[in-house]
Each structure stands twice: as C-alpha cells, then as structure tokens.
C-alpha positions in Angstrom: 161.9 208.3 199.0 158.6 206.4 200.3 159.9 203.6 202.4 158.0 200.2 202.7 156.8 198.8 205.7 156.8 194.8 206.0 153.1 193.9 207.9 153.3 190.6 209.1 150.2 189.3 210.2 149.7 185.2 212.0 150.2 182.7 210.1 148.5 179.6 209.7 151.2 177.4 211.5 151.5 180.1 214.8 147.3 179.5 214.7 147.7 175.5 215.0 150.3 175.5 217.9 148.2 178.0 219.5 145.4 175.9 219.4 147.4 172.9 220.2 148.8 175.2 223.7 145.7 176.2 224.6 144.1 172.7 224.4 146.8 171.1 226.2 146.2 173.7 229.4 142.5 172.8 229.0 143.2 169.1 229.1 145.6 169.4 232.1 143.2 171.9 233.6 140.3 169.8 233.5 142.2 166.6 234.6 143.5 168.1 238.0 140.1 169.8 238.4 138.5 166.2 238.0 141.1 164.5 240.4 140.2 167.2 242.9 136.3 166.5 242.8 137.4 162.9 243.3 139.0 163.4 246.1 136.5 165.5 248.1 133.9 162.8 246.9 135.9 160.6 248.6 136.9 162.3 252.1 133.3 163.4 252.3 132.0 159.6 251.7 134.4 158.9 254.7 132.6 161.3 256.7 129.7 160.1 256.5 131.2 156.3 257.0 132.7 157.5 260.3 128.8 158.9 261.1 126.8 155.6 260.1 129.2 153.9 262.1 128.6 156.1 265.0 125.1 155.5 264.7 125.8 152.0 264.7 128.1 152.1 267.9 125.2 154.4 269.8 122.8 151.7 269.0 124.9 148.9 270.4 125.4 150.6 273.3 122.0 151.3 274.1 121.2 147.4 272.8 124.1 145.2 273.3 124.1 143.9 270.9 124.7 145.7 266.5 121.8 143.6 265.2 118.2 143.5 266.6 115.9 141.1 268.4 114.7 139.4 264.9 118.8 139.3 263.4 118.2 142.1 261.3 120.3 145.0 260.5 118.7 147.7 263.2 115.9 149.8 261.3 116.7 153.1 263.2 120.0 152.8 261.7 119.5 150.9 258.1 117.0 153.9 257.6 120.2 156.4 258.2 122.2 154.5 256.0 120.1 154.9 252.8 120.1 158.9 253.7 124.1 158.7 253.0 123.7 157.6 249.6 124.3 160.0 246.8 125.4 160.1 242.8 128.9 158.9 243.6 128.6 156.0 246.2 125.9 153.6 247.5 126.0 152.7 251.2 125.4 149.2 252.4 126.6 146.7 255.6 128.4 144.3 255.1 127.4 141.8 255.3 124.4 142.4 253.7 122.7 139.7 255.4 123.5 139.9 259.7 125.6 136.6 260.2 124.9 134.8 263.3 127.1 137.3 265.9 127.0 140.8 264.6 130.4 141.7 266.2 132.1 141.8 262.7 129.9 144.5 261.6 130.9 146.8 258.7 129.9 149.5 256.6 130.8 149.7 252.7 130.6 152.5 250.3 130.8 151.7 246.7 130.9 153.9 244.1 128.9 154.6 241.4 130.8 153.1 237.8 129.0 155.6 235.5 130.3 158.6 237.2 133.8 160.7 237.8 133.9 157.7 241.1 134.2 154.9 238.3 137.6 154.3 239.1 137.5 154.7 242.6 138.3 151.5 245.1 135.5 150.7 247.3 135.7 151.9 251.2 134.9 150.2 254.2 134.8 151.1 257.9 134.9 148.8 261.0 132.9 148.6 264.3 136.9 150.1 265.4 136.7 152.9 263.1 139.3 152.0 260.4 138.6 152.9 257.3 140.4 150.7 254.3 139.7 150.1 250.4 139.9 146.3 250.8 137.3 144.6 252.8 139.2 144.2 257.2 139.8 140.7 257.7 137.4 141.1 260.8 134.4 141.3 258.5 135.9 138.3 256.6 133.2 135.3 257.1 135.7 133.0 258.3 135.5 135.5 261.2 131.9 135.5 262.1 130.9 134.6 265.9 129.4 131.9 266.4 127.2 132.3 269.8 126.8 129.2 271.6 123.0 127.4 271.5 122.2 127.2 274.7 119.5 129.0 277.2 121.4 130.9 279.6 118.9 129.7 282.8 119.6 126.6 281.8 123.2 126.7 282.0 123.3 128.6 285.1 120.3 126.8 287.1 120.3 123.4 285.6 123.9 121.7 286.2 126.1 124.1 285.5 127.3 122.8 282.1 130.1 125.3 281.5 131.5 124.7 284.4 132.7 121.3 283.0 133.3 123.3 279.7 130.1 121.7 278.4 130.4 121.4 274.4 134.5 121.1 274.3 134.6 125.1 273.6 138.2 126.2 272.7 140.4 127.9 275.2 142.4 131.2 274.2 145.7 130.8 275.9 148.9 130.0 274.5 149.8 126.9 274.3 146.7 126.4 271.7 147.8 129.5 270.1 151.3 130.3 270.0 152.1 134.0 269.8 154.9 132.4 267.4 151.9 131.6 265.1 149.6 133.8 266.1 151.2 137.3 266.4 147.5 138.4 266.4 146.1 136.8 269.1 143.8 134.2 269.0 141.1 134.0 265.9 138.0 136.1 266.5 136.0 133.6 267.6 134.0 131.8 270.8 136.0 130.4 273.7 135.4 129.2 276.9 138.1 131.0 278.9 140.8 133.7 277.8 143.9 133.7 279.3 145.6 135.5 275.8 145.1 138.1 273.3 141.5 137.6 272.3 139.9 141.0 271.0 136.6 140.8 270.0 135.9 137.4 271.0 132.8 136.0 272.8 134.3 134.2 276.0 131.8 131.8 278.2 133.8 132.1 281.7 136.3 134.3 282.0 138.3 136.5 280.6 141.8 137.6 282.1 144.0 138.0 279.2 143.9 141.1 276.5 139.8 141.5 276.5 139.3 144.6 274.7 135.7 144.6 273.5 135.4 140.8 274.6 131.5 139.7 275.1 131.4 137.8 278.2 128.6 134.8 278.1 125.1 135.8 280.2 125.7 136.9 283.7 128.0 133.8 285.2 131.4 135.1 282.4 133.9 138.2 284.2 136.7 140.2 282.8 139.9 140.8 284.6 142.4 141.1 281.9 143.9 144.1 280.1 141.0 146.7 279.3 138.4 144.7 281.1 136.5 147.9 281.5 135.8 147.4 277.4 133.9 144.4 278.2 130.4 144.0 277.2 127.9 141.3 278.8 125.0 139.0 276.5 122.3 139.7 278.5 119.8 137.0 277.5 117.8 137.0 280.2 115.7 134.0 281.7 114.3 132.8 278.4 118.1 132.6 277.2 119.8 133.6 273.8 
C-alpha cells in the first residue's frame, strides 16, 4: 500500500502576521534606538554647557567682571561658544544682548526642530552651574543689576556721598524683606548695605549678611558676612565705572 504524505507548505495568512511581527520589532527597535541618540545628544550638549560656562567663569575671574570693557559678550569666549554648535543644538547667551550688570549671565542651547532634537526642551546653564529646561529666574530681566552711575573717585574723594546713602539705595535687611515673604532672600539686585540673604547682589558699603558672590561697590564696600571670602570687588579705577 503507497501511503500519502500531507506537505504543508506557509500560507498566505502565517506570511502577513509574519510581516506584521517583524515590522512591529522594527518599529519598537528603531524607536528605543532613536530615544537613545536623543539622549546622548542631550548629556553631551550639557557637557559642553558646563565647559562654555567654565570659560565664562575663567574669564571673570581674570576680568571681574562676565562682559567686557565695551558691554559686549567677551570675544575670547563668544568665539568658543559658536565652536559648540552642532546639527542638534545652537549655542547662544542669554541674553543675547549683555544687560547693564552681567551678573545674570547664562548660556542656552536650543535645539535644532528639523532634526531627531525637534522635540527636545531647550537647556540652560547658570553663572552657578545649574543646568534647567526652563529659562533660571536669575537670568529673568526683572533680575538684571543695575550698577549705580556714579564715578567711583568721585564718591570716595568728593564728599563722600554713600556715606549718607547718596541716591536712597535700598537696604537688604529684614525688616524691608521679611524672610516670611522672602524665603529667598532679598531680590538680586543693588543695595547699599546687606545685613540679610543677598546672593548675587551688588552692595555699595557693606556686606555682613549671606554674601555669597556679592560685588562690593569700588574699593570703599567690605564683606564680613557668611562666605565673604566669595566676594568680588568693581574695580573701576580712578576714571570710575
């Protein structure tokens, strides 16, 4: 007796869900492969925030000052900048224009919308180093400094207008700002004296509250407070600021 053996071979349905399998794996594949480029994108673009900014804080430190004698962005470090940029983000400060005290400086990436970045948040890093997707309130205008008009020889030679507290300059203490109100500290800001929290402030006399990175006014200002030893001096010199 010859027996008969039933071949089966794939049919056209087993073909479709194959495709359909395969395709799904590719899709997942390619998604988790995409989400992991846009993530180094980003860590390395926070890199290289982290190193502008450096360049920015080794500048100060050798000028006193982030922006340069004629309020401009620093060339040595502007020209730095434009290295960073690449296909996925475009470096820029921020402001782009210096404001009148450069002590809110920060750096922003943005990324590119026509590439894998196109969803990506912004990123910014400030003169402190934190880097955030929404723009630090101490970059915010409200916040820029506002350094006082006047020629430092003649306000230390002439009659000694500050000593008087010449141009009704606000005082950092608390009873004008309540820590109740201000959990904070004072406003980043210009003051004549500092007898509170005020980080990152420009003070005229003196400073003997919390004066971490506090700019004391020409050569007649002194810091005694908390991290005095972060203080930094306007050196105007005789023909004043």
């Amino acid at each position: 007796m010859v027996s008969i053996v039933n071949k089966k071979g794939i049919g056209l349905i087993e073909v479709i869900i194959l495709v359909i399998v395969v395709s799904l794996i590719s899709y997942v594949s390619y998604g988790t492969y995409v989400n992991y480029l846009v993530r180094s994108n980003e860590k390395l673009t926070q890199h290289q925030l982290i190193n502008a900014m450096h360049d920015m804080e080794k500048y100060y430190s050798e000028s006193g000052a982030y922006s340069s004698l004629d309020a401009k962005w620093p060339t040595v470090v502007t020209s730095r900048l434009v290295a960073y940029n690449n296909k996925y983000y475009a470096f820029s400060f921020y402001p782009s224009t210096i404001p009148v005290s450069s002590q809110s400086v920060c750096i922003k990436a943005t990324p590119n919308s026509s590439t894998i970045q196109k969803n990506s948040q912004p990123l910014y890093i400030d003169h402190g180093g934190n880097i955030t997707h929404t723009l630090p309130a101490s970059c915010q205008p409200s916040q820029e400094l506002q350094i006082p008009h006047e020629r430092c020889y003649d306000v230390m030679y002439s009659t000694g207008k500050f000593a008087s507290n010449y141009g009704n300059y606000p005082l950092c203490d608390d009873a004008h700002y309540p820590p109740s109100l201000y959990p904070n500290g004072c406003p980043v800001g210009v003051y004549y004296t500092c007898s509170a929290h005020c980080e990152g402030s420009i003070v005229l006399r003196d400073c003997s509250g919390y004066c971490k990175n506090v700019t004391v006014y020409c050569s007649f200002g002194a810091c005694s407070g908390f991290d005095s030893s972060s203080c930094k001096r306007l050196n105007c010199g005789a023909e004043g600021c």
